[in-house]
VMD Tcl script that draws the C-alpha trace (Angstrom):
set ca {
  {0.00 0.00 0.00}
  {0.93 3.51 -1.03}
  {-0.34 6.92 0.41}
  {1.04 8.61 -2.97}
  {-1.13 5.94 -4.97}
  {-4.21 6.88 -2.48}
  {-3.62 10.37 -3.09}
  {-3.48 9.71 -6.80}
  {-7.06 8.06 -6.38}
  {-8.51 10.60 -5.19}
  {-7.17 13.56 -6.93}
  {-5.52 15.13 -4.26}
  {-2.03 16.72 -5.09}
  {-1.47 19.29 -2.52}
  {0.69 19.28 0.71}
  {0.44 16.63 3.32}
  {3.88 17.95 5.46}
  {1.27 19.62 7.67}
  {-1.29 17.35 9.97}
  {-2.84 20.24 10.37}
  {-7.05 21.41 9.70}
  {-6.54 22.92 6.63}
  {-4.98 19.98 4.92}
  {-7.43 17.12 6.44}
  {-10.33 19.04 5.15}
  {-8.60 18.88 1.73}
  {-8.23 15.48 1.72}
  {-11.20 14.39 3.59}
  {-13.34 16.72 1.15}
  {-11.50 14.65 -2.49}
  {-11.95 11.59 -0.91}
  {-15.97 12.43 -0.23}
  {-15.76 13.46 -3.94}
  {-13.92 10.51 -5.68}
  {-15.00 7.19 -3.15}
  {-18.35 6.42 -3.36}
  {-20.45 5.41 -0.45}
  {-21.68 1.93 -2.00}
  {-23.15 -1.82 -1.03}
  {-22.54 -3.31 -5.08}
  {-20.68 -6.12 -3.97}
  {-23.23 -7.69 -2.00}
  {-25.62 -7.39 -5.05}
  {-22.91 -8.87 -7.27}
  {-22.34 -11.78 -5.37}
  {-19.52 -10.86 -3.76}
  {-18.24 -11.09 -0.19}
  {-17.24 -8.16 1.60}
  {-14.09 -8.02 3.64}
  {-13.05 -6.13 6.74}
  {-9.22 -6.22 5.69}
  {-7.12 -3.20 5.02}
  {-5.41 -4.55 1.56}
  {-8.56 -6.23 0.63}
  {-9.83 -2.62 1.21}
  {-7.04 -0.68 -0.88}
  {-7.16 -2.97 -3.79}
  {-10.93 -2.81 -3.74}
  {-11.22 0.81 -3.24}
  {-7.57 2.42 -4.48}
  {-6.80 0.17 -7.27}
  {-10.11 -1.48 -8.98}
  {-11.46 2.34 -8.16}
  {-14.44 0.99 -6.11}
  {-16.16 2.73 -3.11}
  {-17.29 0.68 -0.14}
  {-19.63 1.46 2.40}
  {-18.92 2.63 5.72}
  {-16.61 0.33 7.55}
  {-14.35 -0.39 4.09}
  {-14.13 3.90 3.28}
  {-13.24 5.50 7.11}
  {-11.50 2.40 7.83}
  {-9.35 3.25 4.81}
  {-9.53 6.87 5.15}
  {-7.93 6.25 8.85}
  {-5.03 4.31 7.56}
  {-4.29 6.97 5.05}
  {-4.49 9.94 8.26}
  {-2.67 7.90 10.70}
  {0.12 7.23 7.81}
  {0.75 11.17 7.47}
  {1.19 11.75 11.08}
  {-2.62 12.60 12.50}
  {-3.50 11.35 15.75}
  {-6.72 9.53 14.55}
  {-8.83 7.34 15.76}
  {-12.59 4.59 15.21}
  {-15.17 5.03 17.21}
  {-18.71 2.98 16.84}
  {-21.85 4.89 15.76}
  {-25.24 3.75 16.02}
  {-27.34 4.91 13.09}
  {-30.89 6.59 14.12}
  {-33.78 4.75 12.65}
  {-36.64 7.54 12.06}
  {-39.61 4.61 11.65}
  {-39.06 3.76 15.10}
  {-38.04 6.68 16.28}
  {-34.94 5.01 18.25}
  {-30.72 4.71 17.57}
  {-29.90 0.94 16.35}
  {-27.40 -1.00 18.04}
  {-23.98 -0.48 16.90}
  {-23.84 -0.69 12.97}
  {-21.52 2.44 11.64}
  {-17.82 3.73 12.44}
  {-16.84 7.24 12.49}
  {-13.33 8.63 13.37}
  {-12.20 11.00 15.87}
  {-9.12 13.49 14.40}
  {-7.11 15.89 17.11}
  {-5.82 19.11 15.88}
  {-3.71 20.88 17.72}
  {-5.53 20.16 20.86}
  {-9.21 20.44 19.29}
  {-11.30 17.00 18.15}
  {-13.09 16.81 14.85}
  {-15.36 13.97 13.98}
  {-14.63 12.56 10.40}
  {-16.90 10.53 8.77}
  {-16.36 9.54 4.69}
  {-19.03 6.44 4.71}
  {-22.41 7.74 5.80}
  {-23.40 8.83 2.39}
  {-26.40 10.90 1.01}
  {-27.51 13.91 2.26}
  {-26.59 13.28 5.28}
  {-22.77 13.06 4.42}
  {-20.44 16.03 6.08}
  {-18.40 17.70 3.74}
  {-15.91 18.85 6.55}
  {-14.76 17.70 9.82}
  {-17.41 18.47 12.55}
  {-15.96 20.08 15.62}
  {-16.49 17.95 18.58}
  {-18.45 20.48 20.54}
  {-21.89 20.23 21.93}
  {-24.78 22.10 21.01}
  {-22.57 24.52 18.27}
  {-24.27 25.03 14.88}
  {-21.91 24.37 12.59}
  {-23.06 25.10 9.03}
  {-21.71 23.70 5.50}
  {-22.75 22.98 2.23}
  {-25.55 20.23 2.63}
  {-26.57 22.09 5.65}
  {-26.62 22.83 9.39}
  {-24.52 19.94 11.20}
  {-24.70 20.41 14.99}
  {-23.58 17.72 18.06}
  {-24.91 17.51 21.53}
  {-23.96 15.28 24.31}
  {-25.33 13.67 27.02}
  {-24.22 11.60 30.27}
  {-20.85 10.77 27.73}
  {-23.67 9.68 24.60}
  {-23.08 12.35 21.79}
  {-26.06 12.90 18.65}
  {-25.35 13.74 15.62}
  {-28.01 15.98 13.45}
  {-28.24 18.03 10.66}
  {-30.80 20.64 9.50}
  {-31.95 19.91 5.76}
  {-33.07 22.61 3.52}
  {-36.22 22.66 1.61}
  {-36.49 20.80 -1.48}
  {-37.79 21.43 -4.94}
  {-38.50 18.89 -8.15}
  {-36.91 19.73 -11.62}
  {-40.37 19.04 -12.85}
  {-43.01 21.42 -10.80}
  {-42.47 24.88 -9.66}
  {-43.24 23.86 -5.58}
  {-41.82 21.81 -3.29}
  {-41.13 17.92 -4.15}
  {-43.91 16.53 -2.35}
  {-42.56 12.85 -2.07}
  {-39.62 14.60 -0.41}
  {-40.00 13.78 3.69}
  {-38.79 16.50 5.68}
  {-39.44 19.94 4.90}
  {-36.20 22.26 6.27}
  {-36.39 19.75 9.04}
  {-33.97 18.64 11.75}
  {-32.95 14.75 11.22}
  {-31.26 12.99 13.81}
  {-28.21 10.60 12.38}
  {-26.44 9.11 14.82}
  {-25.33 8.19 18.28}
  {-21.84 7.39 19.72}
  {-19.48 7.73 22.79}
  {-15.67 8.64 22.40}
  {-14.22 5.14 23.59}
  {-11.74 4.25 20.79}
  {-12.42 0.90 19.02}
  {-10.49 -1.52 17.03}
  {-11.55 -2.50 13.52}
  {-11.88 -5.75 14.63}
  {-14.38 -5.16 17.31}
  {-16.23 -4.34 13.58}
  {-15.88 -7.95 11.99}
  {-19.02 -9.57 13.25}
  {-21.13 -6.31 11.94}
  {-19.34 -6.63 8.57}
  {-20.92 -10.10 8.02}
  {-23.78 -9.37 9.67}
  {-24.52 -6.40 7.38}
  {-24.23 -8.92 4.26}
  {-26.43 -12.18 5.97}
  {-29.18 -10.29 7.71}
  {-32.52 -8.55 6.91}
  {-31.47 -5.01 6.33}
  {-31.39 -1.95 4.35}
  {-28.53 -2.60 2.67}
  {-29.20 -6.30 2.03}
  {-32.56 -4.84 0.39}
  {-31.64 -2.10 -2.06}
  {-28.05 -1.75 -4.03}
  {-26.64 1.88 -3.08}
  {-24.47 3.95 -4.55}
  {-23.69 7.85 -3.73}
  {-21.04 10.06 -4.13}
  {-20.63 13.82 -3.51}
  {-20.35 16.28 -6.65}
  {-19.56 19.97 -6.01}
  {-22.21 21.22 -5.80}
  {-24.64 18.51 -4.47}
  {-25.20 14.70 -4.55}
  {-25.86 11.80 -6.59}
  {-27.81 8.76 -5.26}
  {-28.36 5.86 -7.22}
  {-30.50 3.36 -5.59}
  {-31.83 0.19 -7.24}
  {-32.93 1.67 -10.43}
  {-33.71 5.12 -9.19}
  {-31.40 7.73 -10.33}
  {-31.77 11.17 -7.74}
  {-28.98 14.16 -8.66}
  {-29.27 17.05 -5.65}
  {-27.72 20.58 -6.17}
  {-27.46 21.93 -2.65}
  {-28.82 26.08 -2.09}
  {-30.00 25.85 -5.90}
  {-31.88 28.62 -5.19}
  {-32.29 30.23 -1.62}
  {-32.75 28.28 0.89}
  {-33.94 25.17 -1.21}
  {-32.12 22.19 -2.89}
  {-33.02 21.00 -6.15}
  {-34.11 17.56 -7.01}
  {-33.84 15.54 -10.04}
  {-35.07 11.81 -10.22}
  {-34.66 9.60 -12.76}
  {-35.82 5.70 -13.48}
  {-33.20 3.95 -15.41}
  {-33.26 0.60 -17.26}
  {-30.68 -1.88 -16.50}
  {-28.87 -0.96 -19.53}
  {-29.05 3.01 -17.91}
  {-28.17 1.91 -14.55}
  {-24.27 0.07 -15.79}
  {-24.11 3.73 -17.95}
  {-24.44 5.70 -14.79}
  {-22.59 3.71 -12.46}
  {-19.56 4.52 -15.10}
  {-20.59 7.84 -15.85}
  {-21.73 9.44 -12.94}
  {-19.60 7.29 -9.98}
  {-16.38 5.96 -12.38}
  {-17.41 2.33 -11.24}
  {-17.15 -0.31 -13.77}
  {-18.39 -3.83 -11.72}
  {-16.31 -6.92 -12.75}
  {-19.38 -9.14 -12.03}
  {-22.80 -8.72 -12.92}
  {-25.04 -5.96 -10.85}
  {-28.59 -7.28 -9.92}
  {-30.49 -3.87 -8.37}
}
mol new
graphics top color blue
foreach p $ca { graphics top sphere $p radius 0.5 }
foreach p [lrange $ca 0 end-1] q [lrange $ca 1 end] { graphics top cylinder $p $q radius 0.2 }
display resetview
């Protein structure tokens, strides 16, 4: 493994001398940009594995994304290996149906700055991805591109939330309708600051591809763009521009044929799947 050939991947050609704010939010901000957040393997029929080169051949070399454990668990090998004092934590995804946080099923890192801690977090994908570290400071508003991000604590327990814009369809002059959550605030995630190993991760990795779940159900792929988002999720194409006009995203969605769907993987995310993709 090379941290030149990582940078290469992600199109990042600026200075790394410095572990300092300015150059993880460069880095952090291509990788967000190049990696997808995506689940294809499983829906290709292949196995998923919690191992570092499996990772960086996967994700580096065959220019693949991953979901969240393969992309932060990379994307802390690559900060540790320039000299940032980095390090996992576990997460526990909110789950708005029920209205509760799951058990433990998502890793975030934890980067220290010159005495300050950021939260770091390449594989949560969507709308809800950050697009810059999040100061580890409760009840700040901290705003950026997709939105408002803001973290509170508790009795050691810290939430994650962000505060979504309005949203508008490409095809009608109001507000998408099938849209949930008008300029609403979504809760994302739970998690304490204990560090974690990625091995204390290897159970959920398996577990993620054998059980009933999201990501079992529907093949995912996102990646950030510059000015927004693009989902692609079974056959359902959605491209976001964030603040197209004030104080409202835009929203395009798009059904695609299977034909469409290989097209846009290639065009859209720079993924071309060795084995067949069944959305």
């Amino acid at each position: 493994m090379n941290i030149q050939e990582y940078f290469s991947r992600i199109s990042y050609d600026g200075s790394h001398k410095d572990a300092d704010l300015e150059t993880l939010t460069a880095i952090f901000q291509h990788h967000i940009q190049t990696i997808p957040f995506e689940n294809l393997s499983m829906h290709c029929g292949e196995s998923i594995y919690l191992d570092l080169e499996h990772i960086y051949n996967k994700i580096v070399r065959k220019k693949r994304g991953g979901w969240c454990l393969e992309n932060n668990y990379l994307l802390f090998w690559a900060l540790q290996t320039i000299g940032y004092d980095v390090c996992i934590l576990g997460s526990s995804s909110y789950n708005p149906a029920e209205g509760t946080y799951k058990a433990v099923d998502h890793v975030l890192l934890k980067v220290v700055v010159d005495s300050k801690a950021y939260i770091v977090d390449s594989g949560f994908g969507g709308t809800y991805q950050m697009w810059q570290p999040v100061l580890l400071v409760s009840g700040k508003d901290q705003p950026q591109v997709p939105g408002i991000f803001r973290l509170t604590e508790d009795n050691g327990i810290w939430y994650f939330e962000k505060t979504k814009r309005k949203h508008f369809g490409t095809d009608q002059s109001g507000p998408a309708t099938d849209t949930p959550g008008m300029k609403e605030i979504r809760k994302i995630c739970s998690f304490t600051l204990e560090p974690r190993d990625i091995n204390d991760f290897q159970e959920l990795n398996w577990k993620l591809q054998t059980s009933d779940n999201l990501l079992q159900k529907k093949s995912i792929c996102t990646l950030q763009t510059t000015d927004g988002v693009a989902n692609l999720v079974g056959w359902t194409f959605t491209e976001i521009k964030y603040s197209y006009v004030e104080d409202m995203d835009m929203v395009k969605i798009t059904t695609l044929t299977d034909e469409e769907v290989e097209k846009t993987l290639k065009d859209k995310f720079n993924i071309t799947l060795e084995n067949k993709l069944k959305p």
